[in-house]
mmCIF file of the N, C-alpha and C atoms, coordinates in Angstrom:
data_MODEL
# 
_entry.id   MODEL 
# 
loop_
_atom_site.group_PDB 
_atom_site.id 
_atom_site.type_symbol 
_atom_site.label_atom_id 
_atom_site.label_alt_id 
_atom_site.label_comp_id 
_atom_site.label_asym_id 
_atom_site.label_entity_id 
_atom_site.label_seq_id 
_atom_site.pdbx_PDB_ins_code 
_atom_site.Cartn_x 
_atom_site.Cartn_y 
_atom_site.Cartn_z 
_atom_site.occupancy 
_atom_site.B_iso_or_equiv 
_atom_site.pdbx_formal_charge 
_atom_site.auth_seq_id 
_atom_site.auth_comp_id 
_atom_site.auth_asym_id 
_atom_site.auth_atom_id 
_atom_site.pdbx_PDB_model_num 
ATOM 1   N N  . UNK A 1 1  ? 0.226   23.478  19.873  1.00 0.00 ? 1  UNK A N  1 
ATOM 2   C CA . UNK A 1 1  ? -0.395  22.213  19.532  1.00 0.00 ? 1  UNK A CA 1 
ATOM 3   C C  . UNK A 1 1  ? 0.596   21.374  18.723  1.00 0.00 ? 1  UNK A C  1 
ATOM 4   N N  . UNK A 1 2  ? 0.903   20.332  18.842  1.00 0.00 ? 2  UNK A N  1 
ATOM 5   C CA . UNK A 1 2  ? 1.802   19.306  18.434  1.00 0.00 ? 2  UNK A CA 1 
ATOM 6   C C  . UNK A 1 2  ? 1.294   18.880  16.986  1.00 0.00 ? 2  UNK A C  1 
ATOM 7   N N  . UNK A 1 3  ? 2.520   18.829  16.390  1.00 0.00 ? 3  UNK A N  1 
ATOM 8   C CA . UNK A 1 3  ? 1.858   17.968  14.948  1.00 0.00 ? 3  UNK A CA 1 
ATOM 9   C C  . UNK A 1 3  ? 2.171   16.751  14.958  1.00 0.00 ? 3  UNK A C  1 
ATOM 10  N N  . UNK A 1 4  ? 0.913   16.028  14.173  1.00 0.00 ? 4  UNK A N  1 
ATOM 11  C CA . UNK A 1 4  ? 1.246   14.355  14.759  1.00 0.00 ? 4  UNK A CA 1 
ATOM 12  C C  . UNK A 1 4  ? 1.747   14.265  13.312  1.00 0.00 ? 4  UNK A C  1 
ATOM 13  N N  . UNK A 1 5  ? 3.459   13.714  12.999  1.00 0.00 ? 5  UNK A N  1 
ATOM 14  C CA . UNK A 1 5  ? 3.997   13.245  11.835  1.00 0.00 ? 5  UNK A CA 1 
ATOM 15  C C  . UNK A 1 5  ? 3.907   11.536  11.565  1.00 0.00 ? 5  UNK A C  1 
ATOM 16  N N  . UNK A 1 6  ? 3.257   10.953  12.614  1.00 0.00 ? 6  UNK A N  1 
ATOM 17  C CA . UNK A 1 6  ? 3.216   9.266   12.272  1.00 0.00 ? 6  UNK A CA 1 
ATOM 18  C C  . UNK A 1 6  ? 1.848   9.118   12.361  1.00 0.00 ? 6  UNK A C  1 
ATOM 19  N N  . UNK A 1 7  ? 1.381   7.457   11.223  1.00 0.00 ? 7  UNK A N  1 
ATOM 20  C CA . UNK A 1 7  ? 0.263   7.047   11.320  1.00 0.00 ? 7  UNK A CA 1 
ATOM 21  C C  . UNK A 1 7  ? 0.019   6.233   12.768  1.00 0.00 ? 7  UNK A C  1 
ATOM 22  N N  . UNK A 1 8  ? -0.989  5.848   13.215  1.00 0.00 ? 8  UNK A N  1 
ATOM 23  C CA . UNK A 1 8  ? -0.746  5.018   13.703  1.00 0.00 ? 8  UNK A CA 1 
ATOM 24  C C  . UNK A 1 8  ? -0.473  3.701   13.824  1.00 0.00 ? 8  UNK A C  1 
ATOM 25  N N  . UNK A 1 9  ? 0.003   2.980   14.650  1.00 0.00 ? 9  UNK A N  1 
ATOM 26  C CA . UNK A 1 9  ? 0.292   1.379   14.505  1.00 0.00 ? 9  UNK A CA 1 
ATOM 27  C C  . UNK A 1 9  ? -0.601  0.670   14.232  1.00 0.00 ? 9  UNK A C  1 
ATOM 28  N N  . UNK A 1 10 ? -2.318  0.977   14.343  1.00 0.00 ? 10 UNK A N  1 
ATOM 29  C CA . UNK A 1 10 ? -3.124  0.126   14.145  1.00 0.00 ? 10 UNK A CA 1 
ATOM 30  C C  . UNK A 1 10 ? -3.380  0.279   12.525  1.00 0.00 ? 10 UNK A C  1 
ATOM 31  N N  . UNK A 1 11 ? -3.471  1.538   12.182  1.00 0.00 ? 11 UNK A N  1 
ATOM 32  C CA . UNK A 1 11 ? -3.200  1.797   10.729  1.00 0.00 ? 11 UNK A CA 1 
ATOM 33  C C  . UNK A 1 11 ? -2.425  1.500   9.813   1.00 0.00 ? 11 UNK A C  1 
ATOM 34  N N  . UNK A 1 12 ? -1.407  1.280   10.305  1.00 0.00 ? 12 UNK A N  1 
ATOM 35  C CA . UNK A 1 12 ? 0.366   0.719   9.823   1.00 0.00 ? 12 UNK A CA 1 
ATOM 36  C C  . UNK A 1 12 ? -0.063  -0.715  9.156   1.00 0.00 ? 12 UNK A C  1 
ATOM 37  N N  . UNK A 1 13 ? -0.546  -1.606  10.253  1.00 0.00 ? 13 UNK A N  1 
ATOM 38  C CA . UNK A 1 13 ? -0.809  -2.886  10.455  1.00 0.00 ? 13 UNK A CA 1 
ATOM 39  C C  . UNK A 1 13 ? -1.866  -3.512  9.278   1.00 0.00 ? 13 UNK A C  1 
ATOM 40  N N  . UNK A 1 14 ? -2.789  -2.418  9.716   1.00 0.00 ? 14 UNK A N  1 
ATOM 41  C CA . UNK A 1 14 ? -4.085  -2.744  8.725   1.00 0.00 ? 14 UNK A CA 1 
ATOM 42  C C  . UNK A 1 14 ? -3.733  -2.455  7.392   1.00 0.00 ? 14 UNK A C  1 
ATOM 43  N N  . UNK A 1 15 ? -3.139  -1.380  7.000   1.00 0.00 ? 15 UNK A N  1 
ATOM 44  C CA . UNK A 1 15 ? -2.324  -1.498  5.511   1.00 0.00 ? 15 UNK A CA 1 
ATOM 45  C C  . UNK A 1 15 ? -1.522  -2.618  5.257   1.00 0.00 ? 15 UNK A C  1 
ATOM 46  N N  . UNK A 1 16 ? -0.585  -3.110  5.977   1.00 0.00 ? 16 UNK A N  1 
ATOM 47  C CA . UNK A 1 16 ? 0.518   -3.765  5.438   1.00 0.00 ? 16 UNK A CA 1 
ATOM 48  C C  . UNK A 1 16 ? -0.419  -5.069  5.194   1.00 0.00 ? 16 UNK A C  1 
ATOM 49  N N  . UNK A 1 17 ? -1.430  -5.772  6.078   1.00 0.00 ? 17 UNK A N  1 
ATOM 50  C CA . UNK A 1 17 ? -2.391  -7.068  5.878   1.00 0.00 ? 17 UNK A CA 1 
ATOM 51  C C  . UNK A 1 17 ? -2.888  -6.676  4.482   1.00 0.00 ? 17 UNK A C  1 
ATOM 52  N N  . UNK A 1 18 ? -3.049  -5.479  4.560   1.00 0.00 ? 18 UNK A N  1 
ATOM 53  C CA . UNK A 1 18 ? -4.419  -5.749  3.363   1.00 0.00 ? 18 UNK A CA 1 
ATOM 54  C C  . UNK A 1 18 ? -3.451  -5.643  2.301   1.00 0.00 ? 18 UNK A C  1 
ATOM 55  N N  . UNK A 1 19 ? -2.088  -5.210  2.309   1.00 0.00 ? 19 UNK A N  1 
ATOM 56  C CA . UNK A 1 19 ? -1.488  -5.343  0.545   1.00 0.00 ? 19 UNK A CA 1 
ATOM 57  C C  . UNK A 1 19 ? -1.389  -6.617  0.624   1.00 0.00 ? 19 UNK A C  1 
ATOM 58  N N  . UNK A 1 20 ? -0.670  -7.249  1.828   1.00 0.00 ? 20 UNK A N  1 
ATOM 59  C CA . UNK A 1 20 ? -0.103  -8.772  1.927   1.00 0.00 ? 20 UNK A CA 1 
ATOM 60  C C  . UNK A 1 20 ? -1.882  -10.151 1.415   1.00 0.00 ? 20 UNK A C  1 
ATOM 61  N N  . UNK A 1 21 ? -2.557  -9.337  1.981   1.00 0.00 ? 21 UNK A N  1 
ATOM 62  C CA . UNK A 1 21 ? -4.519  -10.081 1.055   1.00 0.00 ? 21 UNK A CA 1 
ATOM 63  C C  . UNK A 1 21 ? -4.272  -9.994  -0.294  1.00 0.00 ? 21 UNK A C  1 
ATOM 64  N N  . UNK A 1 22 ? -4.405  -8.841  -0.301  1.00 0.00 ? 22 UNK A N  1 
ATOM 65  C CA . UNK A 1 22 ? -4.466  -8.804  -1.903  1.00 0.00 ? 22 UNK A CA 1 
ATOM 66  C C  . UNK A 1 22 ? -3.898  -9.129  -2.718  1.00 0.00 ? 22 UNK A C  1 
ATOM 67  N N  . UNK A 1 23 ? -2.448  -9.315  -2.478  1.00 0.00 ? 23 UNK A N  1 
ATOM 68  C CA . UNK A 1 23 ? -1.224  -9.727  -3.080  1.00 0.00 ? 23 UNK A CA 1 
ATOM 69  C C  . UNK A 1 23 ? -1.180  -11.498 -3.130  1.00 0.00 ? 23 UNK A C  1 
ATOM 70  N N  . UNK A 1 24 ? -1.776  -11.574 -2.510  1.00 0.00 ? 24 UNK A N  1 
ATOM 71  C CA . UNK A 1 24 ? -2.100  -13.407 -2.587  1.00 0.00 ? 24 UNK A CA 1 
ATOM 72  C C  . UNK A 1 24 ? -3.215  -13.591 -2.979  1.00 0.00 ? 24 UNK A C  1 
ATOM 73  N N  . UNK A 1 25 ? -4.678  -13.007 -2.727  1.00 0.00 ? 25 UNK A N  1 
ATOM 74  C CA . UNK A 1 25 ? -5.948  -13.560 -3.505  1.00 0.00 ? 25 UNK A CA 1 
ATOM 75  C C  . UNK A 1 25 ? -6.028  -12.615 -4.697  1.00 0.00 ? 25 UNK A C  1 
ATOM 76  N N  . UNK A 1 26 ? -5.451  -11.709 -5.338  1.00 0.00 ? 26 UNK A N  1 
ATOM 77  C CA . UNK A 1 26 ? -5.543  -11.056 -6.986  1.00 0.00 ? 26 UNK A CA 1 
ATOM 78  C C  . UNK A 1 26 ? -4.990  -12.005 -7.777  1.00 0.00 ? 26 UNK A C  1 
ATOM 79  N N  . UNK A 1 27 ? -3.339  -13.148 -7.608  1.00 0.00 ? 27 UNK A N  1 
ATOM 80  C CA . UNK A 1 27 ? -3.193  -13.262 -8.222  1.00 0.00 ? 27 UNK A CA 1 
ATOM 81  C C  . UNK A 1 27 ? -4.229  -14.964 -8.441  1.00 0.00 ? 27 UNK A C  1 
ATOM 82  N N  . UNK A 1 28 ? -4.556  -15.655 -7.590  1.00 0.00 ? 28 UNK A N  1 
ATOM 83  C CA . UNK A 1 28 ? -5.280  -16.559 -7.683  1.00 0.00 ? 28 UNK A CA 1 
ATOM 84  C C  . UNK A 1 28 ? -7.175  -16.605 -7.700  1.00 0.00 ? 28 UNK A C  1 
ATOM 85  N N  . UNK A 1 29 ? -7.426  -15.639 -7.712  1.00 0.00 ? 29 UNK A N  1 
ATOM 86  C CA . UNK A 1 29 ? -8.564  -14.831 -8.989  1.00 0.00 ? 29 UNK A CA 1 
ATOM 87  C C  . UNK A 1 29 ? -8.064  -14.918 -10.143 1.00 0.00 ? 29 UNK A C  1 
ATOM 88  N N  . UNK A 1 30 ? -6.988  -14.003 -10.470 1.00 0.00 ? 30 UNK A N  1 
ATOM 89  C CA . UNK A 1 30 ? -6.772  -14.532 -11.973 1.00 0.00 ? 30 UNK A CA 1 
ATOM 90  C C  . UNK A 1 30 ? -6.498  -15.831 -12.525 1.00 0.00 ? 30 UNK A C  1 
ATOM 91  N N  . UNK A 1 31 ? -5.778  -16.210 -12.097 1.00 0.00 ? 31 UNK A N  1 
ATOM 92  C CA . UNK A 1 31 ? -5.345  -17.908 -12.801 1.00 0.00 ? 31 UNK A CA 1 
ATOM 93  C C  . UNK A 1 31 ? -6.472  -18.670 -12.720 1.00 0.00 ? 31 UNK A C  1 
ATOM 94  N N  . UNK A 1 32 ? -7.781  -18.388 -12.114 1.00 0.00 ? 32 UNK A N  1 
ATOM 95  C CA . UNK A 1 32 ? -9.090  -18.952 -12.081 1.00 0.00 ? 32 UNK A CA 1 
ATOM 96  C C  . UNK A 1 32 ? -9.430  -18.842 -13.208 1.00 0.00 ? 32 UNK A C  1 
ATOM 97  N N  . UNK A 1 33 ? -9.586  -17.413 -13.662 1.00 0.00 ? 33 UNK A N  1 
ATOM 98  C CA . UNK A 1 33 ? -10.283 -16.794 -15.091 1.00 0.00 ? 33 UNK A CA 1 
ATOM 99  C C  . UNK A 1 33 ? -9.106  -16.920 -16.289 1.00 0.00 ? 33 UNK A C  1 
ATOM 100 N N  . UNK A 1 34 ? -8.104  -17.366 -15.741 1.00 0.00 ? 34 UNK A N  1 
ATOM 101 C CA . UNK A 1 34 ? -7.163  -17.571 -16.934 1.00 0.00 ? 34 UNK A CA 1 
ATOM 102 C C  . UNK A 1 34 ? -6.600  -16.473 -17.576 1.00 0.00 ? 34 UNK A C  1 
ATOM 103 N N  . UNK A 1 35 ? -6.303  -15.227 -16.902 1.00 0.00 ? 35 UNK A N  1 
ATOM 104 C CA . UNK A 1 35 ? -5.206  -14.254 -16.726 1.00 0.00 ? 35 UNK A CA 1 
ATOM 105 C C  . UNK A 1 35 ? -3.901  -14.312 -16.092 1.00 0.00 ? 35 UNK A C  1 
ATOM 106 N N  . UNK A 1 36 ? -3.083  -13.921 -17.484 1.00 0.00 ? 36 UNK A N  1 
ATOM 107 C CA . UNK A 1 36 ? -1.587  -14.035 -17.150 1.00 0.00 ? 36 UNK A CA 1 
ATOM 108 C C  . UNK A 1 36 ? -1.485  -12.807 -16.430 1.00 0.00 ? 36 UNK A C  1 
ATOM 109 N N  . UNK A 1 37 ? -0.012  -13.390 -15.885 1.00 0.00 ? 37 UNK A N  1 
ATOM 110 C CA . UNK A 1 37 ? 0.589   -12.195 -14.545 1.00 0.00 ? 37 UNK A CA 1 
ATOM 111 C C  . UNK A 1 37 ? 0.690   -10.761 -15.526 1.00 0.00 ? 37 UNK A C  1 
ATOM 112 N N  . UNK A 1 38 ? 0.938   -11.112 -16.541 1.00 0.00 ? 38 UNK A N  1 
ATOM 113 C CA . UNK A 1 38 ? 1.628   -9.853  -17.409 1.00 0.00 ? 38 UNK A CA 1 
ATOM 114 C C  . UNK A 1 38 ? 0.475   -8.554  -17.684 1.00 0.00 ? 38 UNK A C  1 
ATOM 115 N N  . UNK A 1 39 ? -0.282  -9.398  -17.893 1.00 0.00 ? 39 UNK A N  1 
ATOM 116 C CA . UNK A 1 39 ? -1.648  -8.594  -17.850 1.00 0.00 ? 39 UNK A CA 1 
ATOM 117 C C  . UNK A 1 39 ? -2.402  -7.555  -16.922 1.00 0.00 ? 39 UNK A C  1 
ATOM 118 N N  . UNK A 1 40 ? -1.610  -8.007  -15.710 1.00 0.00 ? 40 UNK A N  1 
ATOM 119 C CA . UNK A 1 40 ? -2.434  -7.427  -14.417 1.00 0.00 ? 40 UNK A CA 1 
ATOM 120 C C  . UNK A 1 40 ? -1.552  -7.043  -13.519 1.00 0.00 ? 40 UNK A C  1 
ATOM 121 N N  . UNK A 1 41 ? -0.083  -7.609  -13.662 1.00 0.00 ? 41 UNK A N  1 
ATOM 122 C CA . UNK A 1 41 ? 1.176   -7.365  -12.672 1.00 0.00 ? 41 UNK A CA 1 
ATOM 123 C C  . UNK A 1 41 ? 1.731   -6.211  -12.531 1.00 0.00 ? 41 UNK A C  1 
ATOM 124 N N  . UNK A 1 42 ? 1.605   -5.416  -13.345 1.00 0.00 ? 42 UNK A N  1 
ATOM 125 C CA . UNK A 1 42 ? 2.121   -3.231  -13.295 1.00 0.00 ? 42 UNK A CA 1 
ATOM 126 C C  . UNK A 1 42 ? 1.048   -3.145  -11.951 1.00 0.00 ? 42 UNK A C  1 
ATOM 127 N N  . UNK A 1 43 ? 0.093   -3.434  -12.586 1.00 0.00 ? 43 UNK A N  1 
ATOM 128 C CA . UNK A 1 43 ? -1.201  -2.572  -12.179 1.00 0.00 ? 43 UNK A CA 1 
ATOM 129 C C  . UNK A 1 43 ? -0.984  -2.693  -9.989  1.00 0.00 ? 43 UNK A C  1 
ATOM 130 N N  . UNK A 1 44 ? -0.808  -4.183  -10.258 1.00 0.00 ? 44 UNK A N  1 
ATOM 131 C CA . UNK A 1 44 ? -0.097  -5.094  -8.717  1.00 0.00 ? 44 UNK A CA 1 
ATOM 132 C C  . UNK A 1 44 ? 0.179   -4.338  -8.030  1.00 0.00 ? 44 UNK A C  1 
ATOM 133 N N  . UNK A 1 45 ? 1.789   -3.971  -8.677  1.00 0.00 ? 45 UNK A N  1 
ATOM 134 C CA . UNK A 1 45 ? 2.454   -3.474  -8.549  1.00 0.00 ? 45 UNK A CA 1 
ATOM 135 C C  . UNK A 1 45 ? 2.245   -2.384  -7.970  1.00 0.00 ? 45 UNK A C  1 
ATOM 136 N N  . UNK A 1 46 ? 2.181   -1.541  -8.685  1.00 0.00 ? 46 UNK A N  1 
ATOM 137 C CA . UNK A 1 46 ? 1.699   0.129   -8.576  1.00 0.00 ? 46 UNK A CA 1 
ATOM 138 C C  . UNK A 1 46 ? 0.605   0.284   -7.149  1.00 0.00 ? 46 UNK A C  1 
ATOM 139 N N  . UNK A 1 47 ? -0.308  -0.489  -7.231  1.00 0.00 ? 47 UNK A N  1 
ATOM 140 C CA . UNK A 1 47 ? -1.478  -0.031  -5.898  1.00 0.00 ? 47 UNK A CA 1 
ATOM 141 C C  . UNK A 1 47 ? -0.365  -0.688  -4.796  1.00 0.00 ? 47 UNK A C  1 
ATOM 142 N N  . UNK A 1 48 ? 0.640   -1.515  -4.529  1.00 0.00 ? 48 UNK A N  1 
ATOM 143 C CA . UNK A 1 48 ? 1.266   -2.471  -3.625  1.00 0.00 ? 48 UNK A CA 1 
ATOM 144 C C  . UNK A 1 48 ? 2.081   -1.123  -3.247  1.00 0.00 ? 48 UNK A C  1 
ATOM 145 N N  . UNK A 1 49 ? 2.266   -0.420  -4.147  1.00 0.00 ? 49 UNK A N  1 
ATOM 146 C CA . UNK A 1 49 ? 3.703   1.007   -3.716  1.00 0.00 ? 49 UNK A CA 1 
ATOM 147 C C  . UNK A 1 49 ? 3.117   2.131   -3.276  1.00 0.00 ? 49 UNK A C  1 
ATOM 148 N N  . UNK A 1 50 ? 1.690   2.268   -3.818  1.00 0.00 ? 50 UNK A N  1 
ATOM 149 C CA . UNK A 1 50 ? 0.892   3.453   -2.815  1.00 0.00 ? 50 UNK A CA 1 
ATOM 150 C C  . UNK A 1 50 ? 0.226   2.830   -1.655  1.00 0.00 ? 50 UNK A C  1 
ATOM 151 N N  . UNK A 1 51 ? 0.455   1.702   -1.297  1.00 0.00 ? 51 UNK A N  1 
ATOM 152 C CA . UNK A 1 51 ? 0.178   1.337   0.194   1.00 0.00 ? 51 UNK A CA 1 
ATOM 153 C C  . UNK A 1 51 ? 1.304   1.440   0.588   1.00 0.00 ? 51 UNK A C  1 
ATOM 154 N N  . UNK A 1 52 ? 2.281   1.021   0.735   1.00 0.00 ? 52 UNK A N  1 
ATOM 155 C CA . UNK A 1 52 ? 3.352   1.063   0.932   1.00 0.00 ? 52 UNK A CA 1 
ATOM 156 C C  . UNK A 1 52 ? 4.644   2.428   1.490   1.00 0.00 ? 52 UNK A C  1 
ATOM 157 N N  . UNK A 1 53 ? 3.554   3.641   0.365   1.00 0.00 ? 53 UNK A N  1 
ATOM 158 C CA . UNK A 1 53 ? 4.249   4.981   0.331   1.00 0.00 ? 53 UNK A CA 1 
ATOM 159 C C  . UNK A 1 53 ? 3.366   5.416   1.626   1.00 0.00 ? 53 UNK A C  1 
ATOM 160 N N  . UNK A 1 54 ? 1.929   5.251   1.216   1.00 0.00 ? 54 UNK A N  1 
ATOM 161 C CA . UNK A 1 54 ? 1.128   5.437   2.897   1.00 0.00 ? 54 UNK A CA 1 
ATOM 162 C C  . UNK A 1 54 ? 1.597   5.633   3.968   1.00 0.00 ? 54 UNK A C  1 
ATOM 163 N N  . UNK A 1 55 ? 1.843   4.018   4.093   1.00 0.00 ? 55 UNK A N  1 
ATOM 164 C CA . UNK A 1 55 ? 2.678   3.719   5.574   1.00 0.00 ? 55 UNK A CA 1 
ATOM 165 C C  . UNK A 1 55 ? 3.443   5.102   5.714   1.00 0.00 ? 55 UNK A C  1 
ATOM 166 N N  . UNK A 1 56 ? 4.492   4.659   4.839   1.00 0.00 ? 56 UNK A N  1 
ATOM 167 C CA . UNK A 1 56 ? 6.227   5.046   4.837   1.00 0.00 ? 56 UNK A CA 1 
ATOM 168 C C  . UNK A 1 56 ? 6.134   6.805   5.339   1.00 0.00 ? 56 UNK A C  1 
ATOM 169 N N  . UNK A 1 57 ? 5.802   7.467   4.481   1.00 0.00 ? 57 UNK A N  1 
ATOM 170 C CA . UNK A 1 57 ? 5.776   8.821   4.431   1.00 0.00 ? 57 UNK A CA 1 
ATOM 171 C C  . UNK A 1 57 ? 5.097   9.326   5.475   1.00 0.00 ? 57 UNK A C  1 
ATOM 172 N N  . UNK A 1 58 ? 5.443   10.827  5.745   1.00 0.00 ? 58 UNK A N  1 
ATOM 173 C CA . UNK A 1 58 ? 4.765   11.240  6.781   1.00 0.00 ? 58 UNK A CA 1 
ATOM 174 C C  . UNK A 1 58 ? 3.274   11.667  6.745   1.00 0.00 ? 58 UNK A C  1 
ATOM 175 N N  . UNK A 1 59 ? 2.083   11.779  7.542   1.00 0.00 ? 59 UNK A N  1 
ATOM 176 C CA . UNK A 1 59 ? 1.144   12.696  7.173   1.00 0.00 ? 59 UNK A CA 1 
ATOM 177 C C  . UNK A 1 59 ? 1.014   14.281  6.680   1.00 0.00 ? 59 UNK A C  1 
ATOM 178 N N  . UNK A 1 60 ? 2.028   14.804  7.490   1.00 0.00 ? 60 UNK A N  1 
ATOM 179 C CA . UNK A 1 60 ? 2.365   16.635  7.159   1.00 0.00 ? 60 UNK A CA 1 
ATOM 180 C C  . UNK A 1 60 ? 3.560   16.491  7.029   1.00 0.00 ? 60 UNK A C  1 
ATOM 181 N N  . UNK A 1 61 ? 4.398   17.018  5.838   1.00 0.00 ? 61 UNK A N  1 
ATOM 182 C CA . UNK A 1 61 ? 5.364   17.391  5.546   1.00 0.00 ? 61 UNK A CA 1 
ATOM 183 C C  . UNK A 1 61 ? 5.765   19.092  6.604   1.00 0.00 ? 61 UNK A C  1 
ATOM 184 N N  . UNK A 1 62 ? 6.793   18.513  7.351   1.00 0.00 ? 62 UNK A N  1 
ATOM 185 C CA . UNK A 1 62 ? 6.801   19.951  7.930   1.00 0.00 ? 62 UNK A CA 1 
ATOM 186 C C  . UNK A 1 62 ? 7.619   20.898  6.787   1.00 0.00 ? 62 UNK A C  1 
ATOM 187 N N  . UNK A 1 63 ? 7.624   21.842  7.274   1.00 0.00 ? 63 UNK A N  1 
ATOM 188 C CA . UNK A 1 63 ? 8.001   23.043  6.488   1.00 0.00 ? 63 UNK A CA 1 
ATOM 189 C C  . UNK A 1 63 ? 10.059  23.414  6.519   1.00 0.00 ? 63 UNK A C  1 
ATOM 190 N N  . UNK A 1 64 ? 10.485  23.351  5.321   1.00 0.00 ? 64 UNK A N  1 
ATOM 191 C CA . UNK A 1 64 ? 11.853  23.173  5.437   1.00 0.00 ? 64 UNK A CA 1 
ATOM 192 C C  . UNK A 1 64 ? 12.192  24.698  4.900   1.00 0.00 ? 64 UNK A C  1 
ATOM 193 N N  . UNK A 1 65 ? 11.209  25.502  5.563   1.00 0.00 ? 65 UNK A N  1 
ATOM 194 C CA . UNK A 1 65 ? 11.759  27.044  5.796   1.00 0.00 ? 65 UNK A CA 1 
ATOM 195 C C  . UNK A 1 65 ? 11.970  27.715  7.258   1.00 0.00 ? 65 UNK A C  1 
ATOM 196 N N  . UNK A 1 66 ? 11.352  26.351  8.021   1.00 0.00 ? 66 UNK A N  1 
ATOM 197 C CA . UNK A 1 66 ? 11.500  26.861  9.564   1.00 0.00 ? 66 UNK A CA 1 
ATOM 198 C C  . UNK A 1 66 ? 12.350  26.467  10.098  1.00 0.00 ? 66 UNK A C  1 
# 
């Protein structure tokens, strides 16, 4: 039985939109309520790199004893 090491493209896709959403309507939510970038920009940050690592990385790490 084959191991599947990639997400798929429709999955790929649907991650990369939804950081690229969020990444444009979080920061203009805040400047509504009158929150600076500094306040909320790690945080951005950080969820923008575990979508990101998603994508990137494989689902199963194969085994680097075989």
């Amino acid at each position: 039985m084959p191991v599947k090491y990639m997400k798929s493209l429709k999955m790929t896709l649907v991650v990369v939109v939804a950081i690229c959403v969020l990444n444009f309507i979080i920061p203009e939510l805040m400047s509504i309520v009158d929150v600076g970038y500094q306040s909320y920009g790690s945080y951005l940050q950080w969820f923008t790199m575990l979508g990101l690592f998603y994508v990137i990385l494989p689902d199963k790490q194969p085994s680097i004893f075989t």
